[in-house]
C-alpha positions as CSV (number, residue, x, y, z in Angstrom):
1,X,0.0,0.0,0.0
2,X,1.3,3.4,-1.1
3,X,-0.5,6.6,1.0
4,X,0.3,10.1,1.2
5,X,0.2,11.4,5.2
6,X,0.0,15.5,5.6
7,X,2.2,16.0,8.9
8,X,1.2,18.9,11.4
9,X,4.1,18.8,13.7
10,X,2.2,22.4,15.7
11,X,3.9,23.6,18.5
12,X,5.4,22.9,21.9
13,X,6.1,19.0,21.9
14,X,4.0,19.0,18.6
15,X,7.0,18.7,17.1
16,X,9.2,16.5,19.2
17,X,6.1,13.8,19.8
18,X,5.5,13.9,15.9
19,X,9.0,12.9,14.7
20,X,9.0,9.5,17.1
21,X,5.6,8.6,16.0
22,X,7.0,8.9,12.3
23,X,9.8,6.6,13.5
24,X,7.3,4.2,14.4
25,X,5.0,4.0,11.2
26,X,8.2,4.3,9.3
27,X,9.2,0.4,10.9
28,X,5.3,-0.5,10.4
29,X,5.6,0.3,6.9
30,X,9.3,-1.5,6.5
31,X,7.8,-4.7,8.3
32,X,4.1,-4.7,6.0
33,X,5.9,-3.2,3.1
34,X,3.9,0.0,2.7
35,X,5.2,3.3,1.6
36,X,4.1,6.1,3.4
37,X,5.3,9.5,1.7
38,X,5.0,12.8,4.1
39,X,4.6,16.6,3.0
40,X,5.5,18.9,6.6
41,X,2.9,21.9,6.7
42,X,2.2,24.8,9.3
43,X,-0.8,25.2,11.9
44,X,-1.2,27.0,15.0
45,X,1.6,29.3,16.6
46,X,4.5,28.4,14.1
47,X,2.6,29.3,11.5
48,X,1.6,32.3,12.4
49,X,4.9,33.2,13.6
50,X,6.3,32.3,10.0
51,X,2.8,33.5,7.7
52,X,0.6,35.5,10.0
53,X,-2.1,32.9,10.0
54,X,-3.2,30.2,12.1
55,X,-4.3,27.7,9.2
56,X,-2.2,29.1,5.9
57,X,-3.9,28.4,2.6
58,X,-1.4,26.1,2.1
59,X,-1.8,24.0,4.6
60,X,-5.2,23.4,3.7
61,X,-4.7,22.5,0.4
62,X,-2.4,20.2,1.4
63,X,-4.3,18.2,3.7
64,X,-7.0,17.9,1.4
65,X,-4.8,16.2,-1.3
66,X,-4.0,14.0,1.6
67,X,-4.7,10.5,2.1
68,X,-4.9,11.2,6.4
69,X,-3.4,13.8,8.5
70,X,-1.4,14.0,11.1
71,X,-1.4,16.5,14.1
72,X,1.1,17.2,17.3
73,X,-0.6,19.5,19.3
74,X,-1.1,23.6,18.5
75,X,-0.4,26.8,20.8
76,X,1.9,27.8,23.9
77,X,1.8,31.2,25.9
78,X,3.9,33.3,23.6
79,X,0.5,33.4,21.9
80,X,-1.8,34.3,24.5
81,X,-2.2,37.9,24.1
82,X,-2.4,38.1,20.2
83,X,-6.0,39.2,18.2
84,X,-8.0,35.8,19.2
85,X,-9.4,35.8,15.9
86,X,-5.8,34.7,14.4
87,X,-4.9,32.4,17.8
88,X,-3.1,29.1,17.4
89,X,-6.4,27.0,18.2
90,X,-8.2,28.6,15.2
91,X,-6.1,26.2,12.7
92,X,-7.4,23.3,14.8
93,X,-11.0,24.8,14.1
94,X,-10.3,25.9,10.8
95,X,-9.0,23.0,9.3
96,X,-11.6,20.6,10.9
97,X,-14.0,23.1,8.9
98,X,-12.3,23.0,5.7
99,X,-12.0,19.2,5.7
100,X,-15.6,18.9,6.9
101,X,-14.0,16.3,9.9
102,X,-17.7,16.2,11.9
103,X,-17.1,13.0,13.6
104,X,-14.6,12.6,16.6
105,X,-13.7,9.6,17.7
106,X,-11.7,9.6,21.5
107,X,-10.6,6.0,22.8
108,X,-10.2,5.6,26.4
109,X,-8.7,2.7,27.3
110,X,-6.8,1.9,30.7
111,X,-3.6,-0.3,30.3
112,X,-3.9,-2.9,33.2
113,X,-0.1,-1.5,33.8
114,X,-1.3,1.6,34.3
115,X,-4.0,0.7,36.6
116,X,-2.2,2.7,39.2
117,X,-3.1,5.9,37.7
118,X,-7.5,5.4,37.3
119,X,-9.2,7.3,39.3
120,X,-12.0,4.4,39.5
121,X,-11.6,2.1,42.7
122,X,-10.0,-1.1,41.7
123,X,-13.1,-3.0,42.4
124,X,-14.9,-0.9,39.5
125,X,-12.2,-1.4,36.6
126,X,-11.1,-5.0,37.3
127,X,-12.8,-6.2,34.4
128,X,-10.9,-2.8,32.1
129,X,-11.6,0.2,30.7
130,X,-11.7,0.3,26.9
131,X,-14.6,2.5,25.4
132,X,-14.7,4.9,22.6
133,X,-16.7,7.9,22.5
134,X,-17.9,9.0,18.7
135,X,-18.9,12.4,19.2
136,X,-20.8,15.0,16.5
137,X,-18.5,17.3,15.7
138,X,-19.5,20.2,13.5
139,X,-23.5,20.9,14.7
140,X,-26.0,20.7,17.2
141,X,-26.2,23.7,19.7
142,X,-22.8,24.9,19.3
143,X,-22.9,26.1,15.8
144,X,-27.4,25.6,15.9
145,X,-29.1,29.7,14.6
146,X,-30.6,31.7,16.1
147,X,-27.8,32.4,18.8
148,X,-26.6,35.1,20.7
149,X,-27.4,37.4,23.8
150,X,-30.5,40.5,23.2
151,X,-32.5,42.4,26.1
152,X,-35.8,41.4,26.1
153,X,-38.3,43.0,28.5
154,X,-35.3,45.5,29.9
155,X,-33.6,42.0,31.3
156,X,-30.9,40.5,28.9
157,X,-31.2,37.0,27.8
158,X,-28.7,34.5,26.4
159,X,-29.8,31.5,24.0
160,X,-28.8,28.9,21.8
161,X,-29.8,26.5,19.9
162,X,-29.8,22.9,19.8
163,X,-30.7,21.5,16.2
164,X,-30.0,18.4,14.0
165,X,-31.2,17.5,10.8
166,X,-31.9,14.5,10.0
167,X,-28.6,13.7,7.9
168,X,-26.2,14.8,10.6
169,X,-27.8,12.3,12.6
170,X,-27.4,9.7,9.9
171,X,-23.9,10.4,9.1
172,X,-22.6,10.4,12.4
173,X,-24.4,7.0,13.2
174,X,-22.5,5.0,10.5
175,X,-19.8,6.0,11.7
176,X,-20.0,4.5,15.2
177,X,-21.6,1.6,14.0
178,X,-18.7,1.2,11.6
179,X,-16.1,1.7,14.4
180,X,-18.2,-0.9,16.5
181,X,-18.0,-3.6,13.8
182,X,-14.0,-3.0,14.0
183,X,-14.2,-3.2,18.3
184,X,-17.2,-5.3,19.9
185,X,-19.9,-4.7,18.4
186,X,-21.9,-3.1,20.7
187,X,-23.4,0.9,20.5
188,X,-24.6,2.6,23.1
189,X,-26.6,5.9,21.6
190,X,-26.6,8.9,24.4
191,X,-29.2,11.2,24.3
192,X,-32.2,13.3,26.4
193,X,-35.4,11.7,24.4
194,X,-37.4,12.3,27.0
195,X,-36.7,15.8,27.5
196,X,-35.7,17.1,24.2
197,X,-37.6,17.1,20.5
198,X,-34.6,16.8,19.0
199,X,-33.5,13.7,21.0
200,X,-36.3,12.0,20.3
201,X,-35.5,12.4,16.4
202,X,-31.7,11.5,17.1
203,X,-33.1,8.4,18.6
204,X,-35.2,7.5,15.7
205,X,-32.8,8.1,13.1
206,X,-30.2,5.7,15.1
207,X,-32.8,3.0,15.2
208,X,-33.1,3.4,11.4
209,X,-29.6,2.6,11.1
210,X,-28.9,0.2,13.0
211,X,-31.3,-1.9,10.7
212,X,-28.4,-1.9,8.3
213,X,-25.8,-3.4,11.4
214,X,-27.7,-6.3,12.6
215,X,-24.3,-7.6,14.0
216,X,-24.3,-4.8,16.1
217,X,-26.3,-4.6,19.6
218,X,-27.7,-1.3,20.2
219,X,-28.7,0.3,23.0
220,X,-29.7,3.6,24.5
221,X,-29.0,5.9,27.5
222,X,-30.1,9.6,28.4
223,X,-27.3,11.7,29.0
224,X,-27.4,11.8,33.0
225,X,-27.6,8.3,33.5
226,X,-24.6,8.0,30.5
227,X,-22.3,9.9,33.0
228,X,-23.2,8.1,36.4
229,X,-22.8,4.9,34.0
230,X,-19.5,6.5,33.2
231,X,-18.1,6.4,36.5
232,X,-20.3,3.2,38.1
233,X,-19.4,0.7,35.8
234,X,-17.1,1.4,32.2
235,X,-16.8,-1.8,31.4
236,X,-20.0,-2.0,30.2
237,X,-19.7,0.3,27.0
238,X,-17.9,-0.4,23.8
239,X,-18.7,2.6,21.4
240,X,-20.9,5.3,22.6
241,X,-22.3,7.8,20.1
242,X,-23.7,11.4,20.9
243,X,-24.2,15.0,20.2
244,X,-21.8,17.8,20.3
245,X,-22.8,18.6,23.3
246,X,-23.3,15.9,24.6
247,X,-19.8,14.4,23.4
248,X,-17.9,17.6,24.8
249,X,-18.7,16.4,28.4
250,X,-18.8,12.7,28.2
251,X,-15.7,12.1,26.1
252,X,-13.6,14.5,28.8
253,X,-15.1,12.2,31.7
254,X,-14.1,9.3,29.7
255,X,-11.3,10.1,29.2
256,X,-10.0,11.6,32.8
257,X,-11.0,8.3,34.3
258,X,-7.7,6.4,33.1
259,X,-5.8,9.2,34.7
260,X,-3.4,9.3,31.7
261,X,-3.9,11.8,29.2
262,X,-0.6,11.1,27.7
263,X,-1.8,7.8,26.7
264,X,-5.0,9.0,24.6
265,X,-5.2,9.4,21.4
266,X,-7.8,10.9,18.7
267,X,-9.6,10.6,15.3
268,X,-11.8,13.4,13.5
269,X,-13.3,12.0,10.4
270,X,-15.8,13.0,7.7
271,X,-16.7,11.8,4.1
272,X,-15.2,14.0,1.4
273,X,-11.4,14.6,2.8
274,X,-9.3,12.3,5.3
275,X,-9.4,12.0,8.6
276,X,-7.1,13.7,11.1
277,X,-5.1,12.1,13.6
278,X,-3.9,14.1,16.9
279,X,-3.1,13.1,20.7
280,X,-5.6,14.7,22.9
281,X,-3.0,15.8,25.6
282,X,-1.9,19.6,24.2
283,X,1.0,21.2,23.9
284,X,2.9,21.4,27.2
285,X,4.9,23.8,26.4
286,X,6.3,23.9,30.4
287,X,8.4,20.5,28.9
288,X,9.2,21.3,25.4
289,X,12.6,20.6,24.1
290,X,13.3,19.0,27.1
291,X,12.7,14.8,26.3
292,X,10.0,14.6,28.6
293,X,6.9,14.4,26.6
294,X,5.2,10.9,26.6
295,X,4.9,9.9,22.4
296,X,2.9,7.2,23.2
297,X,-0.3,9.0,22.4
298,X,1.0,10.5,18.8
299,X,1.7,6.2,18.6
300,X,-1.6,5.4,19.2
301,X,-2.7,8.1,17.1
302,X,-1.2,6.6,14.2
303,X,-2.6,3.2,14.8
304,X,-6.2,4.6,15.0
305,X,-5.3,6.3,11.5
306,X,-3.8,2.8,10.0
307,X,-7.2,0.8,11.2
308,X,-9.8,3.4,10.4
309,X,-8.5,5.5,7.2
310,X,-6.6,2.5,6.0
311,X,-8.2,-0.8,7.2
312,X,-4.8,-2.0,8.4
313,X,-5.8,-4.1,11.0
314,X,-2.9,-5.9,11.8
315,X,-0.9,-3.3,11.5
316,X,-2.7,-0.6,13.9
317,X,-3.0,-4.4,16.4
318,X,0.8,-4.8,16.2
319,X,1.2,-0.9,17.3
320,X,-1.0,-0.7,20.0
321,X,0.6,-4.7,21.1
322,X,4.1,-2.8,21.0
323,X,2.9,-0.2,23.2
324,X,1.7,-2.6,26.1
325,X,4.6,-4.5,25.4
326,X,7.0,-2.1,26.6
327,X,4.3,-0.9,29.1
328,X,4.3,-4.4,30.6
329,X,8.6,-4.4,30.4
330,X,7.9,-1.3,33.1
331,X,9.3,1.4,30.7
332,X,7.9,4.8,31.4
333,X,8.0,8.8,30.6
334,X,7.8,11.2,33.2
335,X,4.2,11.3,33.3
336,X,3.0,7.9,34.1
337,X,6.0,7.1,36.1
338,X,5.7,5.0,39.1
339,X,7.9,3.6,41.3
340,X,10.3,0.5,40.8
341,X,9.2,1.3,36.8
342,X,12.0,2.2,34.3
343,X,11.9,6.3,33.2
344,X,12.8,6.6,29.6
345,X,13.0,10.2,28.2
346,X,10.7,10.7,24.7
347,X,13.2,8.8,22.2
348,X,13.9,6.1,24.1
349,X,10.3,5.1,25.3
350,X,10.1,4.9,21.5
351,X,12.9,2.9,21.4
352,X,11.5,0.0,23.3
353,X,8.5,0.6,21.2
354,X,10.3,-0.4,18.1
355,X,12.0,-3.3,19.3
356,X,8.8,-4.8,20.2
357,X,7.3,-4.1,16.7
């Protein structure tokens, strides 16, 4: 297989976690014989340092020619008191626009050697913690008109609005049923039908289809009872699909609950342009240029882009197996450390990495 990857190094570790994770796919494609060719572009602080613009024409362009992109991580303080209409995080936004990526897909999945670090009583997660939250990306009442703050009756009032259409919906169902055939097979749609019109459309256009996955069990949960669920008893869920909203809060919960965001990694997809690829963790720009920044996320990041833009299975199996691997062989960064474990600095975690490829 021959494939054409857009790299977004970005800023702070962007950079430094980007060039190991490279290092990695470069052995996955030497070992599977692939060929994975790699155009460099700018977005966020660099490139507004070097262009004047968050998200340069360029760049855009170039990720739409693109067969999947790859992001590090975007802004750092030196940035934090320019115009905010030209911040670093508006080429995150901007190109998730221009590529039309309304679908985000954040795994959270606790390494039984990291155990250590969950949040959950040990009792709770014995049986693991390995969800994925699909969440809709680009509507509902974040971007839903009419918007915006007015005085009405000499008080002022603030209001959104919370809309979907019934192709949004539709969209953003296939893909978590997709994702589900590739994991257990099991979808848990989040919602609040028995509050909300629009819920109770969500709902039915899920249930439409679902018809076309009978391999897949589906189930449903409102949004309150989602989080308490969360937090009670993980192991339950597989793939859990939701609003914007919705998403925003669950996925963050999900996601804190492993209590290791260097570990988590991040898909945004859509249907006309490839999907991007990006750690969830940030910059950290307190540790860049220093080897401390944990690559194993950007790692993971590129395994989710070989299974779900490339339907490399084994390939994206033999990643994440490396990564417990070494994770098992008690090799850690900084952040996960613990004691009696092995610290590695960023290059050699990915070391051990490589040699269990």
């Amino acid at each position: 297989m021959k494939k054409h990857l857009c790299i977004m190094a970005g800023d702070g570790i962007g950079p430094e976690i980007m060039s190991q994770g490279l290092r990695v796919l470069d052995k996955i494609a030497e070992k599977f014989g692939h060929e994975f060719t790699k155009e460099e572009v700018l977005i966020g602080g660099i490139a507004i340092d070097k262009t004047g613009s968050p998200l340069p024409d360029a760049t855009v362009e170039a990720c739409k020619k693109a067969d999947a992109v790859l992001l590090g991580a975007v802004g750092g303080p030196q940035w934090d008191t320019i115009d905010p209409a030209i911040r670093p995080e508006k080429g995150l936004l901007g190109i998730r626009k221009a590529l039309g990526l309304f679908a985000n897909l954040r795994p959270a999945r606790l390494f039984p050697e990291l155990a250590g670090a969950c949040l959950l009583r040990p009792d709770i997660v014995k049986d693991g913690l390995d969800l994925m939250v699909v969440r809709e990306l680009t509507g509902g009442i974040y971007f839903g008109k009419p918007a915006g703050v007015e005085v009405r009756d000499g008080k002022r009032v603030g209001y959104n609005t919370m809309i979907y259409n019934e192709d949004e919906v539709r969209r953003i169902a296939h893909i978590a049923f997709k994702a589900a055939m590739k994991r257990k097979k099991k979808v848990c749609s989040v919602d609040k039908a028995n509050v909300l019109d629009v819920s109770r459309l969500w709902r039915e256009i899920i249930l439409e289809v679902a018809k076309e996955y009978p391999e897949v069990e589906l189930s449903h949960l409102y949004v309150d009872n989602a989080a308490m669920q969360l937090v009670r008893d993980p192991s339950q869920f597989d793939v859990i699909v939701t609003s914007n909203l919705f998403g925003d809060i669950l996925s963050d919960e999900a996601s804190v609950i492993t209590g290791s965001i260097g570990m988590l990694a991040s898909a945004s997809l859509g249907n006309e342009y490839a999907g991007l690829y990006e750690p969830i963790h940030g910059s950290a720009p307190d540790i860049a240029g220093q080897g401390k920044a944990n690559p194993l996320a950007t790692i993971l990041s590129i395994a989710m882009m070989l299974l779900h833009e490339f339907d490399l299975e084994k390939e994206a199996l033999c990643i994440e197996n490396a990564v417990r691997k070494t994770l098992q062989d008690g090799y850690r960064t900084g952040d996960i450390m613990e004691e009696g474990k092995i610290l590695c600095n960023t290059t050699e975690i990915t070391d051990r990495v490589i040699e269990r490829l």
